[in-house]
Phi, psi and omega in degrees: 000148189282139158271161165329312203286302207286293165346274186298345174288293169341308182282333195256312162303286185338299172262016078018268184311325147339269176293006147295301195315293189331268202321332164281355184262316175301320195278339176299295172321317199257347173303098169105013185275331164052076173242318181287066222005154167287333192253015167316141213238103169339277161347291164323298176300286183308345178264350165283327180280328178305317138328270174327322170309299183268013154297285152004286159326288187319307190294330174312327184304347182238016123232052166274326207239349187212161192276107181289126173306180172275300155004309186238012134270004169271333184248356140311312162305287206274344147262006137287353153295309186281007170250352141314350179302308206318000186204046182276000145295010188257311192251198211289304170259356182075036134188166204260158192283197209270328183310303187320309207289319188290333151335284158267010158264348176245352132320307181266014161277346253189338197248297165304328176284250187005296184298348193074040169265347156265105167325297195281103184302159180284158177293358176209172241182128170285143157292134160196181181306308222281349169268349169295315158320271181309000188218037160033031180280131172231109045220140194282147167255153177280098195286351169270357161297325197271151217250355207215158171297329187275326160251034173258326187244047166287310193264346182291301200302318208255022158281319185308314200307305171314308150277006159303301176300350176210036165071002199246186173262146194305332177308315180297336208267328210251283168337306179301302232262339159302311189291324164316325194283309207281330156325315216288316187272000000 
């Protein structure tokens, strides 16, 4: 039997990791992305990632126990971009682009799942340069450029080609070749 202390110890590692998961997600996402104004207001910001964090969350909820389609991790991506207007005083464009949100939603989908908080792999992999790179697609794109569901699945569609050719799924496929990368540096 649990005591109260071993409960709240539980709970309290659990989210700990959550959140390592968030903070890694935020800093993949937002790095070299210059997404925000030069004059953003600090204050502002931090109330937005705190917000964005239980936005996330919702979205996560629907794939820990099940396989989500692309169909619905594509319009997940994008409403979470359109829930980004709500601080459209912060960026660049008064909302942040489509590399940005997918990013940092399949970094921490890709993050929760490795710990095993998804039954399921996610149906997609964060874009970036460095799998683009390791998996030699040309001509590469600038994923904090990108602006649209068509050229984010420009590099998706020719990742498929690639994991198709060796059995695996796209997480999986991205997930082998990070790690290569990183053995790599």
């Amino acid at each position: 039997m649990s005591t109260k202390a071993e409960i709240s110890l539980q709970k309290a590692k659990g989210e700990f990791v959550r959140n390592a998961h968030w903070a890694d997600s935020i800093g993949s996402a937002f790095q070299r992305s210059y997404a925000y104004k030069k004059n953003a207001d600090p204050i502002r910001k931090r109330v937005f990632k705190a917000e964005l964090f239980e936005f996330v969350k919702k979205i996560e909820s629907a794939y820990i126990d099940q396989e989500v389609n692309e169909k619905a991790h594509l319009n997940n991506i994008h409403q979470l971009r359109e829930w980004t207007r709500k601080y459209s005083d912060l960026f660049q464009n008064g909302v942040l682009k489509y590399g940005i949100c997918q990013k940092l939603l399949n970094v921490y989908l890709k993050e929760r799942w490795c710990a095993g908080k998804l039954s399921k792999h996610p149906p997609h992999f964060p874009v970036d340069r460095l799998i683009q790179v390791k998996l030699k697609l040309k001509p590469l794109i600038n994923w904090t450029q990108i602006d649209s569901e068509n050229e984010y699945m420009e590099i998706v569609n020719r990742v498929k080609v690639v994991a198709e050719e060796n059995g695996l799924s796209l997480a999986e496929i991205e997930l082998l070749a990070y790690n290569e990368l990183v053995l790599e540096r």
